[in-house]
Every structure is written in C-alpha cells, then in structure tokens.
Backbone as CSV, one residue per row, in Angstrom:
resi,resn,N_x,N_y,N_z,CA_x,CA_y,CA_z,C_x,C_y,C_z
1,UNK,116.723,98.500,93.985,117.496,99.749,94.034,117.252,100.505,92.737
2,UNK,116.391,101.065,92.346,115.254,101.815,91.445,115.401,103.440,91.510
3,UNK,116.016,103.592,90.250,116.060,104.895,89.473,117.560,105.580,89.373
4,UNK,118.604,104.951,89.326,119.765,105.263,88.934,119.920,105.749,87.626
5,UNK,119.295,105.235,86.526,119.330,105.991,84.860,118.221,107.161,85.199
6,UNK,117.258,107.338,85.975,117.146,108.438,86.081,117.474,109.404,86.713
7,UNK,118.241,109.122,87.737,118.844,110.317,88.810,119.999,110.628,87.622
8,UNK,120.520,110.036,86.513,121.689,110.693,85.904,121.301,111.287,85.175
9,UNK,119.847,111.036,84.053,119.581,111.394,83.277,119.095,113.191,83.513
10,UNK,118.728,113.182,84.954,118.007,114.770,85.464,119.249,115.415,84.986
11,UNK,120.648,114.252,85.740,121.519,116.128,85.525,121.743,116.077,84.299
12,UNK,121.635,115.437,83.586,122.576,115.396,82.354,123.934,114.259,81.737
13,UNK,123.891,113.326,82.663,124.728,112.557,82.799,124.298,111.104,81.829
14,UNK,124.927,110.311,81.684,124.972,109.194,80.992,124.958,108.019,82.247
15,UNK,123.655,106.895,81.691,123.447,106.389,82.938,124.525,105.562,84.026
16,UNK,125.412,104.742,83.144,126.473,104.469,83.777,126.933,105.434,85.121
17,UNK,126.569,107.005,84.856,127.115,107.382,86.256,126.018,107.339,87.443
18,UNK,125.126,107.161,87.072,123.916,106.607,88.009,123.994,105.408,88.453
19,UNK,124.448,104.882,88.020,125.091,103.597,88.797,126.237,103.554,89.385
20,UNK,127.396,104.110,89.152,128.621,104.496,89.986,127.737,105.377,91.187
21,UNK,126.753,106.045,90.582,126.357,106.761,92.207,125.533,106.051,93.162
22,UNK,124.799,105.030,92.614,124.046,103.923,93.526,124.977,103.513,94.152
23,UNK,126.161,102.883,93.610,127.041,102.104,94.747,127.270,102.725,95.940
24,UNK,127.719,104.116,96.328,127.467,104.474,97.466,126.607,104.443,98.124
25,UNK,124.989,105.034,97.372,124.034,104.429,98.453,124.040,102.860,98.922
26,UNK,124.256,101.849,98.284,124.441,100.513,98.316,125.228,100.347,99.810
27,UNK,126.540,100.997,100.127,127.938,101.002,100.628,126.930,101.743,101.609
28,UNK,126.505,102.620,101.982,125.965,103.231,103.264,124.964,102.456,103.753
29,UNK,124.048,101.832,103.079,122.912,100.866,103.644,123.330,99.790,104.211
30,UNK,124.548,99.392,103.710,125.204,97.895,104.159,125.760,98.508,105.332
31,UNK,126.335,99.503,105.439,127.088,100.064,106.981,125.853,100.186,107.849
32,UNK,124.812,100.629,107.590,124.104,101.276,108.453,122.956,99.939,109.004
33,UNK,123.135,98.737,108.193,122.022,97.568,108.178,123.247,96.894,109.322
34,UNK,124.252,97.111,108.995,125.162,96.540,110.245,125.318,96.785,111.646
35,UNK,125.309,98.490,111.462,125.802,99.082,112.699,123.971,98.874,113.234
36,UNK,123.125,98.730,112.658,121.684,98.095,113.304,121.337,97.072,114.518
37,UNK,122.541,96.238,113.760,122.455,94.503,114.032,121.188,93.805,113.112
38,UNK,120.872,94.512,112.076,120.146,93.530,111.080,120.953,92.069,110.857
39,UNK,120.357,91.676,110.886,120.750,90.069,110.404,121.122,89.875,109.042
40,UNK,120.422,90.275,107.710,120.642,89.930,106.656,120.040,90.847,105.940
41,UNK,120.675,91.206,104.826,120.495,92.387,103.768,120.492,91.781,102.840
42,UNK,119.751,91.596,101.266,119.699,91.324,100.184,119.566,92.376,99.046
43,UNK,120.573,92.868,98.237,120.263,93.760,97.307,120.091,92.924,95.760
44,UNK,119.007,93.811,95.797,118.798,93.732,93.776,119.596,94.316,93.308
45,UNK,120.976,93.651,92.813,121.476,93.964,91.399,121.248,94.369,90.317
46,UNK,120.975,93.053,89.634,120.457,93.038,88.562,119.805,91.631,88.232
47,UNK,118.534,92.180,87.687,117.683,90.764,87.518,117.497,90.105,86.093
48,UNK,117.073,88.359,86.199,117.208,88.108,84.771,116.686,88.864,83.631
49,UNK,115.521,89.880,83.435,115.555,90.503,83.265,115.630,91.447,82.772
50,UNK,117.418,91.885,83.150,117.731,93.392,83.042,118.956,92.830,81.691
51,UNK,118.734,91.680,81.250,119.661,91.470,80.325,119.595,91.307,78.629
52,UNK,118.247,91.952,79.102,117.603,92.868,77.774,117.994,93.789,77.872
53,UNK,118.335,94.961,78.674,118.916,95.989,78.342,120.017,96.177,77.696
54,UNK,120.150,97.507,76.786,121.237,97.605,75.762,122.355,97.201,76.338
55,UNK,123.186,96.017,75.229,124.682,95.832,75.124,125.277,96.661,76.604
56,UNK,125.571,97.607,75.938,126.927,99.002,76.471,126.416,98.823,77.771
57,UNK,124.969,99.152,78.395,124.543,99.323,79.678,125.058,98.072,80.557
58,UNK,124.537,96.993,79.927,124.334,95.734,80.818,126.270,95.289,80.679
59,UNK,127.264,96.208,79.874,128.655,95.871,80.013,129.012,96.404,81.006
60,UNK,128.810,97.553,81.015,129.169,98.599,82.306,128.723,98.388,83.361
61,UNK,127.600,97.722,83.873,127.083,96.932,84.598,128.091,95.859,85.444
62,UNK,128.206,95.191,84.472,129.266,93.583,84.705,130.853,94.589,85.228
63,UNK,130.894,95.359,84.200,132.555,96.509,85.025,132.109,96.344,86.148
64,UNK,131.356,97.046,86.621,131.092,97.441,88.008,131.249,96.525,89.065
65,UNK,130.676,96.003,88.929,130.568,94.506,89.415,131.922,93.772,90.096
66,UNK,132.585,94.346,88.777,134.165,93.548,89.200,134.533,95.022,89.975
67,UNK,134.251,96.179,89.534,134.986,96.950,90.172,134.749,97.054,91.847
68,UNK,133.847,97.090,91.980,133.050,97.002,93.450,133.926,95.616,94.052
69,UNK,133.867,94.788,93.298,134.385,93.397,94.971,135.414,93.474,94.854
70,UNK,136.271,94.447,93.926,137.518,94.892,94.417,137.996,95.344,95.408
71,UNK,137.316,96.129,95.513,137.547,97.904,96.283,136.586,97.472,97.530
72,UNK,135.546,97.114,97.781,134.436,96.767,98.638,134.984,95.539,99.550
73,UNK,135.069,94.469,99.333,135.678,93.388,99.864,136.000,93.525,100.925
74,UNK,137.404,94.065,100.906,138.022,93.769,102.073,137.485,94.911,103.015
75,UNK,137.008,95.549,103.125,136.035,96.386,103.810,135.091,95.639,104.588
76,UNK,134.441,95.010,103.875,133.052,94.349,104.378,133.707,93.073,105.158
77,UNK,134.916,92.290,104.479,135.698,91.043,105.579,135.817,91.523,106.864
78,UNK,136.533,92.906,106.807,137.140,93.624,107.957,136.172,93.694,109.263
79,UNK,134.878,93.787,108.658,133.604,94.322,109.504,132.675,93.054,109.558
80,UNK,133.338,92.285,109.382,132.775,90.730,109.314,131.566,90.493,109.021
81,UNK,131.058,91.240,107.742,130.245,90.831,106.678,130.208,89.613,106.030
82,UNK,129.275,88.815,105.874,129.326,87.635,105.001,128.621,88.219,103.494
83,UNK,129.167,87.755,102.949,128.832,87.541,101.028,128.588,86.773,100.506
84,UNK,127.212,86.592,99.949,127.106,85.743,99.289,126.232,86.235,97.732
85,UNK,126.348,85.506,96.349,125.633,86.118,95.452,124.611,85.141,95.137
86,UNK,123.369,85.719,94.927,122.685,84.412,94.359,121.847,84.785,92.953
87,UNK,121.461,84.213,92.118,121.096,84.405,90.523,121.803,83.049,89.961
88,UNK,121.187,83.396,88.277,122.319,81.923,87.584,123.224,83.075,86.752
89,UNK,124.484,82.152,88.101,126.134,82.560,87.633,126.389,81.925,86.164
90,UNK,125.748,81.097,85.157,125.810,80.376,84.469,126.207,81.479,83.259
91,UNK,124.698,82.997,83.546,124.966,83.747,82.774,126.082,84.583,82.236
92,UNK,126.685,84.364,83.385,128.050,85.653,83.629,129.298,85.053,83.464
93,UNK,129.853,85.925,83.051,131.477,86.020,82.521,132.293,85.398,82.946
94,UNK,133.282,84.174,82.809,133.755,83.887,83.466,135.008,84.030,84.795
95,UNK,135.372,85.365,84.264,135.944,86.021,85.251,135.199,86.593,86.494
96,UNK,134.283,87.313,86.137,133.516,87.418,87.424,132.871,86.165,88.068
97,UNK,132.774,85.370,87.312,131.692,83.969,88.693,133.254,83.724,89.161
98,UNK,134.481,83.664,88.448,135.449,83.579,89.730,135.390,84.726,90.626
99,UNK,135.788,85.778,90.493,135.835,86.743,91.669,134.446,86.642,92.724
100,UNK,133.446,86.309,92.260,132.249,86.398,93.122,132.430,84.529,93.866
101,UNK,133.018,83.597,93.451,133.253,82.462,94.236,134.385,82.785,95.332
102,UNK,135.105,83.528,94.800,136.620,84.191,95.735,136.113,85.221,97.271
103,UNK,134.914,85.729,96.241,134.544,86.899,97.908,134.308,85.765,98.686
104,UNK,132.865,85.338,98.465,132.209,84.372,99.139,133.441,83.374,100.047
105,UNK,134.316,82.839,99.262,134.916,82.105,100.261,135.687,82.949,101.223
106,UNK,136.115,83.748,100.767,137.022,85.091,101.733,136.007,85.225,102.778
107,UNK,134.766,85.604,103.004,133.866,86.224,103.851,133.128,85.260,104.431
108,UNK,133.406,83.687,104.376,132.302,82.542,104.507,132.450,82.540,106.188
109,UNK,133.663,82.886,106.583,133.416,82.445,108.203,132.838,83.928,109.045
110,UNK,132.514,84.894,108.410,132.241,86.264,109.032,130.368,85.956,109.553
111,UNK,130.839,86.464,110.777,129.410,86.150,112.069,128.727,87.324,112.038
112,UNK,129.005,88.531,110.950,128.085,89.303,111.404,126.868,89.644,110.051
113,UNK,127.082,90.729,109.755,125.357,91.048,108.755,125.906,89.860,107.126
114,UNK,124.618,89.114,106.958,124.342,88.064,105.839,124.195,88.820,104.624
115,UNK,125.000,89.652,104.136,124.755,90.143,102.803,124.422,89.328,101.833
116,UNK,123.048,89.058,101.069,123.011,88.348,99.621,123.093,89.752,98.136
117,UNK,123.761,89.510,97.132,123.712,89.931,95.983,123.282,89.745,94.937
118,UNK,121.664,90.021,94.735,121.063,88.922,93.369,121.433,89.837,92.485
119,UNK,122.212,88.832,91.529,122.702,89.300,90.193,121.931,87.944,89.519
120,UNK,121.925,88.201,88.720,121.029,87.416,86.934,119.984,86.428,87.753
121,UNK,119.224,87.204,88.781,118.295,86.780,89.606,116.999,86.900,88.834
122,UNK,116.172,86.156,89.395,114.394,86.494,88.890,113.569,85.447,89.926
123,UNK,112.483,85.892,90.266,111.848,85.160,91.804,111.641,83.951,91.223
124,UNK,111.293,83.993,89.931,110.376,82.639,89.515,111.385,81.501,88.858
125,UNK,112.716,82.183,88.140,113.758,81.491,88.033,114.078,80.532,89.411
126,UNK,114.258,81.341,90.494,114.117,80.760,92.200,113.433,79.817,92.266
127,UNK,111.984,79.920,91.927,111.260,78.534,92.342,111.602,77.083,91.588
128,UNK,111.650,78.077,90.583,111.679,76.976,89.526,113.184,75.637,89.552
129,UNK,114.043,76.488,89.882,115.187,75.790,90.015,115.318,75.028,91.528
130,UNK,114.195,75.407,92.461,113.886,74.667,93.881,113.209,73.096,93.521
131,UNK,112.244,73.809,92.440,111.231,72.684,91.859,111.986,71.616,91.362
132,UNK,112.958,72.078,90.185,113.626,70.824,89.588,114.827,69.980,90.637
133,UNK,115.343,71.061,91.593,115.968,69.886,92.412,115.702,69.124,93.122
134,UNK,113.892,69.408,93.494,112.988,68.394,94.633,112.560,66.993,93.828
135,UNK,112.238,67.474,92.237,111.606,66.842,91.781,113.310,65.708,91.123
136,UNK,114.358,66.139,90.837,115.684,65.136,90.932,116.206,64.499,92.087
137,UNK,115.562,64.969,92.913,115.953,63.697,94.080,114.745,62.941,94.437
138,UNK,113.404,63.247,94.154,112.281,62.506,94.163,112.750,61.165,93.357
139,UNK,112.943,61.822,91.907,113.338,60.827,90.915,114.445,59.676,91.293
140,UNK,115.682,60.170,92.381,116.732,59.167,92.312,116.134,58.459,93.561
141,UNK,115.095,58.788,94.198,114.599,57.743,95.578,115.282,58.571,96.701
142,UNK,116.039,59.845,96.819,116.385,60.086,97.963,115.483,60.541,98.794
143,UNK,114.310,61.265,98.315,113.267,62.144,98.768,112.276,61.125,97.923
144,UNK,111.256,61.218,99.430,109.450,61.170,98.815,108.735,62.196,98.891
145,UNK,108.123,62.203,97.353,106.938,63.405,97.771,106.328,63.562,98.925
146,UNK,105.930,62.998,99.707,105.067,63.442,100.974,105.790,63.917,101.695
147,UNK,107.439,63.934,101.195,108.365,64.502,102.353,108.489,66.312,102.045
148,UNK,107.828,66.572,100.912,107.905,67.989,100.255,107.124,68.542,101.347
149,UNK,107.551,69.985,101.946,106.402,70.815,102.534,107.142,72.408,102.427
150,UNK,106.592,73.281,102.867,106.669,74.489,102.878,108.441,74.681,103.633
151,UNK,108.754,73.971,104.473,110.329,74.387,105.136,110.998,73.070,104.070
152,UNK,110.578,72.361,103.616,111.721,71.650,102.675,112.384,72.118,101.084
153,UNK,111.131,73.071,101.138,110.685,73.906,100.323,112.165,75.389,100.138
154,UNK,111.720,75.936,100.785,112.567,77.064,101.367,113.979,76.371,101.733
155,UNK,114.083,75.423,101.776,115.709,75.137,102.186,116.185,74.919,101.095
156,UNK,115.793,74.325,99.422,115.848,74.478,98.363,116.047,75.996,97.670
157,UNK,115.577,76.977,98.325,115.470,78.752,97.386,117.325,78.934,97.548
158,UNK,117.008,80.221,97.518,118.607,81.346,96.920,118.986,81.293,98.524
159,UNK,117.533,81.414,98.846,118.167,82.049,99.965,117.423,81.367,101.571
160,UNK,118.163,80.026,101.527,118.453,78.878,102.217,119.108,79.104,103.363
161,UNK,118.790,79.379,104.548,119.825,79.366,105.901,119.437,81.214,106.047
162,UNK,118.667,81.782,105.401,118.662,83.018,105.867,117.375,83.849,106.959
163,UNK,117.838,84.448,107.565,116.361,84.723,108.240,114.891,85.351,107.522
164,UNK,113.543,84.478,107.850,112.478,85.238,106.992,112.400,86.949,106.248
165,UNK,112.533,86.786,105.747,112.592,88.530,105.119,111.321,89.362,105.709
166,UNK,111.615,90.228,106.544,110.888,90.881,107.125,110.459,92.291,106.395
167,UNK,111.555,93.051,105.689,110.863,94.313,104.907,111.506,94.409,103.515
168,UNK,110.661,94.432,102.644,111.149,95.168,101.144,111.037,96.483,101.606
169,UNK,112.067,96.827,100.888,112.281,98.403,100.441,112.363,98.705,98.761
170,UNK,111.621,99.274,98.251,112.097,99.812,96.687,111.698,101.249,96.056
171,UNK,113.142,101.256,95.903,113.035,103.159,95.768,112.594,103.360,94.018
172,UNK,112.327,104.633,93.972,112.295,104.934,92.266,110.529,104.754,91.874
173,UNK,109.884,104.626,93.406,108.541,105.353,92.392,107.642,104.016,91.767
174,UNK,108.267,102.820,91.487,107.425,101.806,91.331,106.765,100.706,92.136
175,UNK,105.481,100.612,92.420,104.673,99.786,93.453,104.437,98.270,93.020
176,UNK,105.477,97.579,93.033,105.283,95.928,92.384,106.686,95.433,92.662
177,UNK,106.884,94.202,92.881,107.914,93.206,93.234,108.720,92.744,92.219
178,UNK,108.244,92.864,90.899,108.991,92.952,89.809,110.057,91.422,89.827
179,UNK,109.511,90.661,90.489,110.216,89.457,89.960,111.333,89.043,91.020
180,UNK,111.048,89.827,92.084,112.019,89.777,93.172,111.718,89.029,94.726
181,UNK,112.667,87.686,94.807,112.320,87.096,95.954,110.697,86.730,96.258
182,UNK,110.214,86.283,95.543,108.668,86.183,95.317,108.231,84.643,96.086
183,UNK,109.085,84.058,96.884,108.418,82.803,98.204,108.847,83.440,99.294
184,UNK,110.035,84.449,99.415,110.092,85.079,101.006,109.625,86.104,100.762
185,UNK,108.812,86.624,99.981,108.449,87.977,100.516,106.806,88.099,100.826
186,UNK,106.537,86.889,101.462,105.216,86.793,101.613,104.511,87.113,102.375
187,UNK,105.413,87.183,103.592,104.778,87.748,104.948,105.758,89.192,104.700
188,UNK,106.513,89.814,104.173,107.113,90.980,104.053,106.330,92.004,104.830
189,UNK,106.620,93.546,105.218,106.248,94.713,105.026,107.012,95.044,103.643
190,UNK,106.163,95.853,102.715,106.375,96.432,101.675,106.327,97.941,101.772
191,UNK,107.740,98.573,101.502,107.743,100.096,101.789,108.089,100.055,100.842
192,UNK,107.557,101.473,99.736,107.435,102.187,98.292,108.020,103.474,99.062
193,UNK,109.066,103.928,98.095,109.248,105.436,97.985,109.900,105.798,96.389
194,UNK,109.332,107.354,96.042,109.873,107.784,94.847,110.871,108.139,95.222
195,UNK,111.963,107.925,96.562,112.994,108.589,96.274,114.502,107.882,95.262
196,UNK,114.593,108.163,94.419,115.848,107.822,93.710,116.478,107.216,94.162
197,UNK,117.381,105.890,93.514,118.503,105.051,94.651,119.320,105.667,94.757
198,UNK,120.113,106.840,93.972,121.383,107.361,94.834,120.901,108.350,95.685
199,UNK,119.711,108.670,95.813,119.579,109.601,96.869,118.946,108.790,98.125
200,UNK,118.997,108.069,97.855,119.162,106.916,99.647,119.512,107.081,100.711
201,UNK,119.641,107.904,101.387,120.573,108.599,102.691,120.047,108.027,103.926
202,UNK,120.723,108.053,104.956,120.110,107.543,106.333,118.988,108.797,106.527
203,UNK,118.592,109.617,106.183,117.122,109.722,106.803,116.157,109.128,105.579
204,UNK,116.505,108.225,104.220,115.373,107.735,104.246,115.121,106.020,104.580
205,UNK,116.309,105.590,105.528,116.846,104.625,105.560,115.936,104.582,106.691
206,UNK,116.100,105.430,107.731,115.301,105.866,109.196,113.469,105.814,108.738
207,UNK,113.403,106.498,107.521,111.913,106.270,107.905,111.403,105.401,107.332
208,UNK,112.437,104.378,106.681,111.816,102.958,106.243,111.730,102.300,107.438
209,UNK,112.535,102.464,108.368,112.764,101.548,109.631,111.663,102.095,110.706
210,UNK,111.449,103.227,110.553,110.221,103.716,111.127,108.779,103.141,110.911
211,UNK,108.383,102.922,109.581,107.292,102.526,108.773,107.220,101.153,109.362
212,UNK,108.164,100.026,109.363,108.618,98.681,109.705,107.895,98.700,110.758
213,UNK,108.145,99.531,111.971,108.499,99.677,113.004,106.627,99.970,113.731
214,UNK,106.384,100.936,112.724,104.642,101.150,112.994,103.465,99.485,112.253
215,UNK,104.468,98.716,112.369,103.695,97.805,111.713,102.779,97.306,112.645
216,UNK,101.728,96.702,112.713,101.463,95.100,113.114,101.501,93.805,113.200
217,UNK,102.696,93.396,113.157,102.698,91.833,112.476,102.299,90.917,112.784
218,UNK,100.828,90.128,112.473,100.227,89.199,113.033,100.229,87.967,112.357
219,UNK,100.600,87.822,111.171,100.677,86.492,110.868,99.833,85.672,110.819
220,UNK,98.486,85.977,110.591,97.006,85.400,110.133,96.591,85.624,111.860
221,UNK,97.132,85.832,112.840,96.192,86.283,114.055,95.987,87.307,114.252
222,UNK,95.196,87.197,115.383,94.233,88.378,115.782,95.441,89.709,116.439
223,UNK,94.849,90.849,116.300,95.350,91.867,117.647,95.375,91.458,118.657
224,UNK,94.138,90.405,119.477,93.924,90.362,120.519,95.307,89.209,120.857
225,UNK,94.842,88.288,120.152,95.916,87.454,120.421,97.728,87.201,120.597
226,UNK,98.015,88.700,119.991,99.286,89.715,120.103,99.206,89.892,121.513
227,UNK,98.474,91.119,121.832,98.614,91.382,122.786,98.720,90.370,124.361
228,UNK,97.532,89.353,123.648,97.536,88.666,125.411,96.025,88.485,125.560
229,UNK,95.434,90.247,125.533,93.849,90.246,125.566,92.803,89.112,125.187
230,UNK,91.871,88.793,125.984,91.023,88.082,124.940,90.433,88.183,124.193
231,UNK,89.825,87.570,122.746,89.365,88.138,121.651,88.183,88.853,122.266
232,UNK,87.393,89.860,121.471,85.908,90.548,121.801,85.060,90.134,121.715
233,UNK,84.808,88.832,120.706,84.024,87.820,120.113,84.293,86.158,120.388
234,UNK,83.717,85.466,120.859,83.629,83.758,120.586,82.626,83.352,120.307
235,UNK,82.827,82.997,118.828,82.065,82.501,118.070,81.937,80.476,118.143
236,UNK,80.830,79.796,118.610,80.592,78.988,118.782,79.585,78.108,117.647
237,UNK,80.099,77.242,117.146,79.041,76.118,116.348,79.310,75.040,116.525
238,UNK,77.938,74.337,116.877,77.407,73.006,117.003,75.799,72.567,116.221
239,UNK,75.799,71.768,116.841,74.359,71.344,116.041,73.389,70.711,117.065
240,UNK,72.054,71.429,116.620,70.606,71.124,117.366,70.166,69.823,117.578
C-alpha cells in the first residue's frame, strides 16, 4: 500500500495524514474484497524494514494501529471478517500485541473474508523463522528430514491455512516485491500501478480485477492443455 507520504506531501500535508488517508482506502478494499467473495486479503502494513524510518513517523504509525482496531473491529466482526496479524509481534509495544491478540480472538470464529495484517513483517524474516522451526523439531526427533517438502514447508509460513495467493497488487509506482510474502507469491499475477494508496478507489480496484481476470494461468502447462485441445506438437525420443 505505496505512496501515502507522498499523496500528503503533493498537498502540503505532513505524512502522518497520508496515512490517516490510506486507512480508508484500506477500509474500502476490505469491503469490496468481501462483497467479491474473495477468500483472503493480506495487507502490507508495515515491514521489518520500515523501522528505520524516523522515530515520530514509525510512532504515529504504531497510534494508528491502535487507533484503527478500535474503531475498525467491530465492523469487520459484524461482517464476519476474520483477523489475523502476522510479522514479529516481539517488535511491538506491548499494548498493542495485546489489542492485536484481542481482535484475533474476537474474529477467530468469523467464516467469511481471511484478512491477514503484516505488521513488522519481511518475506525472508518468513522463511527464515519456517526454517528454524523445521530444523527444532528435526532436532527433538519429531520430524525427519525426508519428511520436509514444499506443503510441509508452507504449513510452517505466516500464512499457514490460507488460500495460494493468487494476485499482488502494489500501488505508488514501484515494480519489485520489496520483501513481501516472497514463498506465496510465486505463482502470483503481479499488477503495478502509479496510482497513490489513498487514491485506491473501486475503479482501480476493478481494473486490477480486470488485469487478474485477462490472465492465463497455467502453472508450467501448456494452453493446449487448459483448454482440452491437443498440443500442436509431439515430440518423441528414443534410440536407434
């Protein structure tokens, strides 16, 4: 969610209000990923990261944070949103990893859109912390290595029990993943737009879903083999 210090900075504003104005786009995407029937939404927060950024920013940040699962919450229970945050809570305040353990349990039995929230997230932090828990139960004998594979794998990440991530979206003009969800976003569609995150509106929500939508998704197969058709080519080797 890319370019909030600059959508404030155009008018004149101090970035903090570029982020009070993302949250609405945030708050309309989650309505509109619902009223879809998307399965699961994951927003970038804030990543490990972003905690180089100045003091004051990355405080006002953490405000927010609390201010939002205030006010947001019971909204999203109501509409039977699930919540969940994933990053290391280790970093954060101890008042907020309570309020963010409090949503989560408030919203744990809700059947409809899988909201995740990476806060003090980073993709490779993700693996890495998959790695050391495969490799601590290797160590205590519960798990054998040969039992490691690609789905034992993934049931270890952030984002464990969720459906394959089918599209990135990232607004603000930059073409790179930046450290985000970097084992599910492999088979992704990747949609780039310069448009600003608070200027996010359902028509550019529509022509991300459009773009999605003109895809092909083959998954190392053929067109032909999508369709049904038979391939155009069979290629045969043996020996003389």
């Amino acid at each position: 969610m890319d370019g909030n210090g600059r959508w404030a900075a155009a008018r004149g504003l101090p970035r903090p209000a570029g982020h009070k104005e993302g949250l609405t786009s945030a708050r309309l995407i989650v309505q509109e990923c619902s009223r879809r029937g998307v399965l699961a939404l994951t927003l970038f927060a804030f990543s490990s990261e972003n905690w180089q950024r100045p003091p004051e920013e990355v405080s006002g940040l953490m405000s927010l944070f609390l201010e939002a699962l205030e006010r947001e919450v019971p909204e999203l229970h109501a509409n039977r949103v699930r919540i969940r945050f994933i990053g290391d809570r280790t970093a954060l305040a101890v008042r907020l990893q309570a309020r963010i353990a409090a949503a989560e349990a408030h919203t744990a039995g809700n059947g409809g859109l899988q909201l995740q929230i990476a806060v003090s997230y980073g993709g490779r932090w993700d693996i890495v912390q998959a790695a050391q828990s495969l490799a601590r139960q290797c160590s205590s004998g519960s798990l054998r290595v040969e039992d490691i594979d690609e789905a034992r794998f993934g049931q270890t990440l952030a984002l464990a029990g969720i459906p394959e991530t089918d599209l990135l979206i990232r607004t603000g003009g930059e073409r790179r993943l930046s450290n985000f969800l970097l084992w599910n976003l492999a088979y992704a569609e990747l949609y780039f737009t310069d448009c600003l995150w608070p200027d996010f509106d359902l028509t550019q929500v529509e022509a991300a879903f459009e773009y999605f939508a003109s895809r092909e998704r083959r998954f190392g197969r053929t067109s032909a083999q999508l369709s049904g058709a038979p391939d155009a080519v069979a290629l045969k080797v043996g020996r003389s």
